[in-house]
N, C-alpha and C positions, 0 to 999 in steps of 0.2 A: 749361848748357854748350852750346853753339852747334856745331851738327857742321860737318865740314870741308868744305869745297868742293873737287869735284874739278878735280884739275889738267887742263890739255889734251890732255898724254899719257894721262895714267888715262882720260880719256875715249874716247880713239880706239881705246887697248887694249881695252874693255869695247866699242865698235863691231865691232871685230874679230873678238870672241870670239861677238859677238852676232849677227853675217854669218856667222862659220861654222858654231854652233849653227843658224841658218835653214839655209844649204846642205845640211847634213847629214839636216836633218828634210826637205825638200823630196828631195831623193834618196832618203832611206827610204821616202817619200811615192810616189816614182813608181817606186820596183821595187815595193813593196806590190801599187799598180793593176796594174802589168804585171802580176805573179805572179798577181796575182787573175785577172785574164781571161784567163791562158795556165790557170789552173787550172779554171776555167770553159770556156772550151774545151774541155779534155782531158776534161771531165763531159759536157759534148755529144756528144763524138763517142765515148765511150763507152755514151751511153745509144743513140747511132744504131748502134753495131755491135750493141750487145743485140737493136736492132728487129730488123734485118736476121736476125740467128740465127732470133729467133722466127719470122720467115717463112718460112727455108728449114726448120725445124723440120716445121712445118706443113705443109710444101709435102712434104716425107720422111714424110707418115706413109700418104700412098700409097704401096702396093708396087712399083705399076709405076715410081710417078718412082723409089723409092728403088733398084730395079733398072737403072736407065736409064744412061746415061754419064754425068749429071750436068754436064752443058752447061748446061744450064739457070743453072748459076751456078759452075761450073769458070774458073779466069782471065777470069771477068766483071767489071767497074766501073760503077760506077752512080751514081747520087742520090737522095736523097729530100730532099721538099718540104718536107718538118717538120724538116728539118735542113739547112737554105739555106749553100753554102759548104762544104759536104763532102764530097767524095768516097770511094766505098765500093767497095773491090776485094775480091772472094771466091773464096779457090781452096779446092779439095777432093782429098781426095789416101785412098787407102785406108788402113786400120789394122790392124795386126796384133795382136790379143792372145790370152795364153799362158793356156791351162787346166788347171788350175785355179789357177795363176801362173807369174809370170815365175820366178821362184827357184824352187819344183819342177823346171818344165820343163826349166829349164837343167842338167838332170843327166840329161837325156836326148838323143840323139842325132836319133831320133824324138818330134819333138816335137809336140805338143798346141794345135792353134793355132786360132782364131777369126780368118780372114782375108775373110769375103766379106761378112759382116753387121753391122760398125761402117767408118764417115767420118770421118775427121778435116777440119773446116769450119774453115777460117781467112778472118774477116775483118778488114781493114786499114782505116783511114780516117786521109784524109790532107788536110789546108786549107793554105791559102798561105804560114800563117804557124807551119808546125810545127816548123818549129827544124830538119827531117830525122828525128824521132822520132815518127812517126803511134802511133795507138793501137793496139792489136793484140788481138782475142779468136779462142783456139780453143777449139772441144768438139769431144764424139766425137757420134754421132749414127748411134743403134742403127738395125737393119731394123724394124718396126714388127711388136706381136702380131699371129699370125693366128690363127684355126680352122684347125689341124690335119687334111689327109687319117690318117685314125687306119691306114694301109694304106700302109708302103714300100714302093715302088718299085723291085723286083730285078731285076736283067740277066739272061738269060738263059743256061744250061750248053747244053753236048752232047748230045743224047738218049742218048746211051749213053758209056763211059767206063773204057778198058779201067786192068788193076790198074797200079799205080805212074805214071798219068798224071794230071793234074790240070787245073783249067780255074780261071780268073779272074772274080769275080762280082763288082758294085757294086752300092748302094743309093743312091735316093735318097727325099727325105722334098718335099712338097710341102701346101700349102694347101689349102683347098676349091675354089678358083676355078683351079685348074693352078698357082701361081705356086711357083717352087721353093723351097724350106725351105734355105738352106747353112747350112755350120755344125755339120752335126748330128754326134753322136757316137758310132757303131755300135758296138753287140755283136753276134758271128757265131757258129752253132750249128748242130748237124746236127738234121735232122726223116727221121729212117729212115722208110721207106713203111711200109703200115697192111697188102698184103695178101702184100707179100713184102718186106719189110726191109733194106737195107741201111745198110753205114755208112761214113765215111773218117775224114780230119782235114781240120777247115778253122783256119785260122791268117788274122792278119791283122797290118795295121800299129795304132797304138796308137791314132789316131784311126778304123779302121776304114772309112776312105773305102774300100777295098778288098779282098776275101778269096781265098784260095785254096784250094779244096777238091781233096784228094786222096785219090785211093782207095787209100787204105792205111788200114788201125787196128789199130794196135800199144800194145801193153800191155805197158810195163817192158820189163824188158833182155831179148832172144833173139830168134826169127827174127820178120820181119811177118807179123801176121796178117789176112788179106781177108777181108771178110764182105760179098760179094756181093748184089744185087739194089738194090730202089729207094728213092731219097734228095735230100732235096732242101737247100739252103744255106738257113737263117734266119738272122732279122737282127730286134736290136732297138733303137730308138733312143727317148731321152728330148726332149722339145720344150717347154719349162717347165713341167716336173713333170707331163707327159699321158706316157703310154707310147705308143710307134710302134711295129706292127710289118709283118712280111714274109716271103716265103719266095718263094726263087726255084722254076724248071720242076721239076719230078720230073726226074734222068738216072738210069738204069739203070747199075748198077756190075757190071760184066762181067771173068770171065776172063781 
């Protein structure tokens, strides 16, 4: 049986079909490459914001840079050589985080907060042909450990201190080298003297940045009761799992 030969029409239709089956594979053909090298792009200049992190990382695990203003790479732009065609903008901005969490603290008025010892690092990288949509990485980027002064740092009282008056005392916690410890999280407590004793109340806010000691000590319900002579404010703070501690001047609790 002899097969049929195709007409002129049947062949121009199958031209047809056969030009648009090509256009369609060539168009799939060149978004593929496009997408591939805008995706390869977007892999670039994300491993160039990763460098960039690990630098400023490094460059944070001094104290004093991580203390400093942070100019150093605050609304800076930049390049690098191993990443030709990219531009790298870096700003830093502080962080607040809640202790022992966001959801705890939030039932509190006086809250609990880590505000001087993490950064939030955002860096941006942006090429000619971004679409408007650079790449974007942030971290937080903690104070760096130190060696603990094992000895805070208390403000001094009044030498003396008469009854129902009271005086304002701070701590702080610092390094070996002077550099100061924030962050830290005070307990406050009375140290009565050893050759004449006395005592008050000290009270404080929840993070303990601040106390107040008053010469009163009253026990339960009825009139105040004074217990005259000498007393000094203690203070104790934890600095990853070391104990801190302190005790502010002796004052004399008087009449």
């Amino acid at each position: 049986m002899r097969a049929r030969a195709f007409t002129l029409a049947e062949t121009i239709i199958a031209s047809f079909i056969l030009l648009g089956a090509m256009a369609v594979f060539f168009a799939l053909m060149h978004t593929m490459l496009r997408q591939g090298v805008r995706a390869q792009q977007r892999a670039m200049a994300a491993l160039a914001a990763e460098s960039k992190l690990e630098e400023i990382r490094e460059w944070a695990l001094d104290v004093g840079n991580f203390q400093s203003t942070w100019g150093t790479y605050n609304g800076q732009t930049s390049t690098d050589p191993a990443f030709p065609g990219l531009t790298l903008r870096t700003d830093v901005e502080p962080a607040v985080l809640f202790s022992p969490s966001t959801q705890w603290e939030s039932n509190f008025a006086d809250q609990r907060a880590i505000r001087s010892s993490v950064r939030k690092v955002r860096v941006q990288v942006s090429w000619p042909q971004d679409g408007g949509i650079p790449v974007e990485l942030i971290t937080l980027i903690a104070d760096p450990p130190r060696e603990p002064d094992p000895t805070l740092t208390v403000s001094g009282g009044p030498g003396s201190l008469s009854r129902n008056r009271s005086y304002v005392t701070s701590a702080m916690g610092r390094d070996v080298n002077g550099f100061p410890i924030h962050d830290l999280f005070f307990s406050w407590y009375t140290l009565p003297g050893t050759a004449n004793p006395g005592n008050g109340q000290i009270s404080s806010n929840r993070s303990g940045t601040s106390a107040t000691f008053l010469h009163r000590y009253s026990v339960g319900i009825g009139p105040a009761v004074y217990i005259d002579g000498s007393c000094r404010a203690g203070v104790t703070a934890f600095y990853r799992g070391r104990p801190l501690e302190g005790a502010g001047n002796a004052v004399n609790l008087v009449p």
